[in-house]
C-alpha positions, 0 to 999 in steps of 0.5 A: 500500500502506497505511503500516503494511503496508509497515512490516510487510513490512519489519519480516518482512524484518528479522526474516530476518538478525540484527542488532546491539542497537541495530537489534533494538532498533529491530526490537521497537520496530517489532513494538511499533508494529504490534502495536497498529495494525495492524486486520487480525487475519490480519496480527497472527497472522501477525507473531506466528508470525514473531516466534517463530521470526525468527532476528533474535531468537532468534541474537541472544546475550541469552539469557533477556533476548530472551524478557524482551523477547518477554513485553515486547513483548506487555504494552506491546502489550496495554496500549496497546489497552487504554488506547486501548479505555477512551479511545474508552468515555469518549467519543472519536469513533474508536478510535486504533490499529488499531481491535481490540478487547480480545478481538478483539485478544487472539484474533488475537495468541495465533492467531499461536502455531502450530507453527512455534514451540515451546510455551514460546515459546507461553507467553511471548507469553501470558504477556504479553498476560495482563499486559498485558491483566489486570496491575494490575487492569485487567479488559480481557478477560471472565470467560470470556476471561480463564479461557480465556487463563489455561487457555491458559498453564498448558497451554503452561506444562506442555506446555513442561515436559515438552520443557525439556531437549530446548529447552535452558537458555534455554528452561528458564529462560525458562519459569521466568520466564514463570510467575513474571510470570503467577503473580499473575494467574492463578486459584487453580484454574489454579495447581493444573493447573501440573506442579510435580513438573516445575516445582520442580527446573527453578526451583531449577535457575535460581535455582543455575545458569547462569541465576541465581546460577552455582554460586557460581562467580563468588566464585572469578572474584573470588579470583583477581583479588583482590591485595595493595596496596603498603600490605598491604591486600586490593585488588578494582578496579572495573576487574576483569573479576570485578567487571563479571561481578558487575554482569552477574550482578546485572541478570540477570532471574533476579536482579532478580525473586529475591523473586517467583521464591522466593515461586514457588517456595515455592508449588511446594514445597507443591503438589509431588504427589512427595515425592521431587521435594522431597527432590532440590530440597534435596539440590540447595539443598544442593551449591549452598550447599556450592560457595558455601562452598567458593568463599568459602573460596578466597577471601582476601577471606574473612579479612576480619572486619566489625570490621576491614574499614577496616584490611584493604581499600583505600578504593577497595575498601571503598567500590565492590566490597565493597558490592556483592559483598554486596548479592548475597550477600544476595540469594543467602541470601535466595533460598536461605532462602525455598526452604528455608523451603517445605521445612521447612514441608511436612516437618511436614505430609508422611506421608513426611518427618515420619516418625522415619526422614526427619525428622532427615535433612531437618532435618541437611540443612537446618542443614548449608545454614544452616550453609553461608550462615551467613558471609553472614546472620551480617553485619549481622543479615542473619538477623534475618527471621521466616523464617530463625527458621523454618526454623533453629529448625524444624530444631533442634526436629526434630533434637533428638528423635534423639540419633544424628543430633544427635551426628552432625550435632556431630561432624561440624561440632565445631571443628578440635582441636588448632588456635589459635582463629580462626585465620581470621574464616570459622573462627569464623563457622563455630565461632560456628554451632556453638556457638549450635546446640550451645547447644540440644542438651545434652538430647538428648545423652549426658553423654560426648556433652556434655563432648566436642561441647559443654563441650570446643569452649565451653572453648577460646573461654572461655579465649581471652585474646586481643584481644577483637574484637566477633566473639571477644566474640559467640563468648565468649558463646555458648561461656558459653550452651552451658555453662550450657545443659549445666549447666542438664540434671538428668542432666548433674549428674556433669559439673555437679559436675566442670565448675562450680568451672571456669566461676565461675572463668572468668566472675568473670575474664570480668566486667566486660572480656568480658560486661556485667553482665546477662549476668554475673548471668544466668550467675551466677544460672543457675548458681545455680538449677542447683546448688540444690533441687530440682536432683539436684546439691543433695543430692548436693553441698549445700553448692555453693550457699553456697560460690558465694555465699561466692565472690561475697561476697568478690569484692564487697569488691575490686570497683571501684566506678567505673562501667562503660561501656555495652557493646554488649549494654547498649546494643543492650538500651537501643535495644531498650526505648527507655530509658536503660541504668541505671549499674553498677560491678563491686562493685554487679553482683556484689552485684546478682547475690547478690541476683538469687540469692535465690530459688534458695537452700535454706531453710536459707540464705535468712534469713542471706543476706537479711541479708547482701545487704541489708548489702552493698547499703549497702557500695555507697556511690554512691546512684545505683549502690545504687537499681538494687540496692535496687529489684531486692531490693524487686521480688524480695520482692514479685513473687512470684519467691520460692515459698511457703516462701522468700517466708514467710521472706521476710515474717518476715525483712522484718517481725520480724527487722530487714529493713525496717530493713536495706533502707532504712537499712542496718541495725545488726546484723552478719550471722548465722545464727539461734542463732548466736554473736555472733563475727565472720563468718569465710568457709567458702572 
């Protein structure tokens, strides 16, 4: 009997019984072997049909890992009788192996899937002769094979949908993972014959479920193993069981192919012929993301906030476990994003989600799962990909065209009342999406909608005078945006009027310990504009705006002049534009905000206060501090920020009245309303 016979008799017999790893291991490499050098295609077919149903394998407790190594097998296979195929074309005297073929190969393995084996068994055995055959460009089959081959996994693909829950979880995942490896290889016609209507909950469900990420269940396995350390820091061993879960978890298939198993799945999304198989998959997406909260919650390793983490975990700690919980946690967001994103996008295209009644809820939906991951993409810019912009501003365009379900969406999220601020880092990461979705809403909202979801949560972190972390600062300044952004909506103007005197008070205590100087005269200047023509507030109190300016005015004259240390915004800005950061004290910020507010004023004011920012620009006696003033009150006269009218005032004042002369010497002339007498200059506060 000839060597590989025997060796095929005895590989039969070994699949009968299993084994340990180490012998199935040697058992797959067998099949491996025989598979390409065996020359009888009766015996390739009937190797094929023993090893889909060879208890050897399939008893063997690996899971969705023994179908990994089924697909495996048959692409080294195929690779191997491809490779020796070219060889014996480029000039060999005989072909090594067996001496198939391609297509005599690919047709006497694929006749070993018959009904003693179940479809998606099938499915992987096609799956990997197509990319063992045709993966990386290698063109091993012709036209028509290929297209019969790709046909043939698309039908064993939908035929194995249809028996998934009878065939159990393994198998469900298994199907899951077969097409994403044949995905890229096969034809856009055949993609379009998969069953996604069956395929989109059975993929979200891997990536979730037991299969893929467990429900988030494995962050409550690792709370109840985290504890205190003699030296009262947060201790997770590597020794830990929770931790070894963690690297099991990592190297499962589901995980490892987490980027072409979302790209999959986004396809599905938009193929899905049933808008209602959409709807379930982020009602899904959804509860997961829910159970990964409420899991995290639980977890004390949630009070650790990314500032403080040398101070709260042991060093074993911080360098082992912590890394690697959150290299999975991102890989989790990201996953879960992707498939919201392919969502999103068909909501804006599908008749029965665009419509007034299902838009807002899907949006409400996808902020409330935003909402849920928001501890992990709010860490290290994890949230700064085209993507995640996509979806999370998608879906406040969406909700902010219904005014109920934006209330609803607040005030079902809005801070706790009545309880100190942060009480716990996962608090205020959650109080920080708030704040910044509150931030786009204050135009859809009722004024009563506003000063209670918007104005009264911002408040309480604007008044916060704790220790300012970099987490209390990002919060501080969301909480100013979402009250400008109120301040800046024209029906607003009541609680304009009530809230602003509040807020410059609040931002000149703010300036310069908790916002840098940009972010002071955006404020500043914003707040400007809003109390200014053609603004409703400035015929109903016109003399706000020269009373904010009379308040920045005498705030300048006690302003230190020391120069101001880089903040974090100044310096992520510099990075930003690849240049130096310009130097500012306090008294040139402020004067650099009065001159930022030129071209908001009414007519009335401009030409005195064109005086009065020139003049005060020379008060500035640091050179170096007073150029950056000088070339933003230059820029403003001859950038066309100023309208017509102003920018006309603008012209008579640097020409006939002195201005020129103001700006690049100083001038000599005290500041004075045209008409005026030539007494001092008395405050209006």
């Amino acid at each position: 009997m000839p060597p590989d016979n025997r060796l095929l008799n005895t590989v039969l017999r070994h699949y009968q019984d299993p084994h340990d790893a180490n012998r199935t291991e040697q058992i797959l490499g067998s099949t491996v072997h025989l598979l390409t050098e065996l020359s009888n295609p009766l015996n390739l077919g009937v190797l094929t049909s023993q090893l889909l149903t060879a208890p050897a394998i399939w008893q063997h407790p690996g899971g969705v890992r023994n179908s990994i190594r089924i697909m495996s097998v048959y692409n080294s296979a195929a690779t191997r009788v491809h490779n020796y195929e070219v060889a014996w074309r480029e000039g060999g005297d005989d072909r090594e192996g067996g001496g198939l073929g391609c297509e005599e190969w690919a047709r006497a393995v694929v006749k070993g899937a018959d009904d003693r084996s179940r479809r998606w068994q099938h499915l992987l055995v096609l799956t990997g002769v197509l990319m063992g055959m045709e993966g990386n460009e290698r063109g091993s089959l012709s036209r028509s094979l290929r297209n019969t081959l790709e046909g043939a996994v698309v039908t064993a693909a939908n035929l194995a949908l249809e028996t998934q829950l009878a065939d159990g979880p393994v198998a469900g995942a298994s199907i899951v993972m077969a097409l994403n490896f044949a995905f890229p290889l096969i034809s856009d016609y055949h993609r379009s014959l998969i069953n996604c209507n069956a395929l989109l909950p059975l993929a979200v469900w891997a990536i979730t479920s037991e299969e893929g990420f467990c429900d988030g269940l494995f962050l409550a396995d690792i709370g109840a193993e985290v504890a205190e350390s003699p030296s009262h820091q947060l201790a997770w061993s590597p020794m830990t069981p929770s931790f070894r879960q963690l690297q099991e978890l990592d190297k499962r298939p589901i995980m490892a192919n987490m980027g072409p198993l979302a790209k999959l799945t986004g396809y599905v999304v938009q193929q899905v012929t049933d808008t209602r198989v959409v709807l379930q998959a982020q009602d899904a997406l959804l509860v997961f993301t829910q159970k990964v909260l409420g899991a995290w919650q639980r977890n004390r390793l949630s009070e650790v906030d990314p500032a403080m983490e040398g101070a709260f975990l042991t060093p074993e700690t911080l360098t082992s476990t912590w890394p690697a919980l959150w290299a999975l946690l991102r890989k989790l967001m990201f996953g879960v994003v992707a498939m919201l994103q392919s969502i999103v996008s068909r909501s804006l295209l599908d008749p029965y989600m665009l419509n007034d009644i299902a838009a807002p809820v899907i949006a409400t939906k996808s902020l409330h799962i935003l909402r849920n991951l928001f501890f992990i993409s709010s860490r290290n810019g994890n949230n700064a990909f085209q993507v995640y912009t996509f979806t999370y501003l998608t879906s406040i365009d969406v909700i902010s065209r219904n005014a109920a379900m934006a209330y609803s969406f607040l005030h079902e999220t809005r801070p706790p009342e009545n309880t100190p601020v942060f009480t716990t880092y996962l608090q205020g990461t959650l109080d920080l999406f708030y704040l910044n979705l509150a931030e786009h809403l204050p135009l859809t909202l009722s004024t009563e909608a506003c000063e209670a979801l918007v104005i009264k949560p911002a408040t309480v972190y604007m008044s916060h005078e704790g220790t300012m972390t970099p987490s209390m600062i990002e919060l501080f300044e969301s909480a100013h945006s979402a009250v400008l952004s109120t301040l800046s909506c024209p029906q607003h103007s009541p609680l304009t009027i009530q809230i602003t005197p509040f807020y410059i008070i609040k931002l000149f205590e703010s300036f310069p310990q908790q916002i840098s100087s940009r972010q002071f005269r955006v404020a500043f200047k914003t707040v400007m504009q809003i109390v200014s023509p053609p603004f409703p507030i400035a015929e109903m109190e016109p003399q706000f705006s020269e009373t904010l300016l009379e308040m920045l005015r005498s705030y300048t004259t006690a302003a230190s002049t020391t120069p101001i240390p880089p903040t974090p915004d100044a310096v992520a800005r510099a990075a930003s534009f690849e240049q130096e950061e310009e130097p500012f004290s306090q008294q040139s910020s402020l004067i650099l905000a009065l001159v930022d507010s030129l071209p908001f004023l009414p007519l009335p004011l401009m030409e005195e206060w064109l005086t009065v920012a020139a003049q005060a620009m020379y008060e500035i006696a640091d050179p170096v501090l007073r150029e950056p003033v000088k070339k933003r009150f230059l820029e403003i006269l001859v950038s066309g920020e100023m309208d017509v009218e102003r920018a006309a005032i603008g012209v008579a004042w640097w020409g006939t009245h002195g201005g020129r002369d103001m700006v690049f010497s100083g001038g000599s002339q005290p500041a004075m309303m045209s008409g005026a007498l030539g007494a001092d200059r008395t405050s209006r506060l």
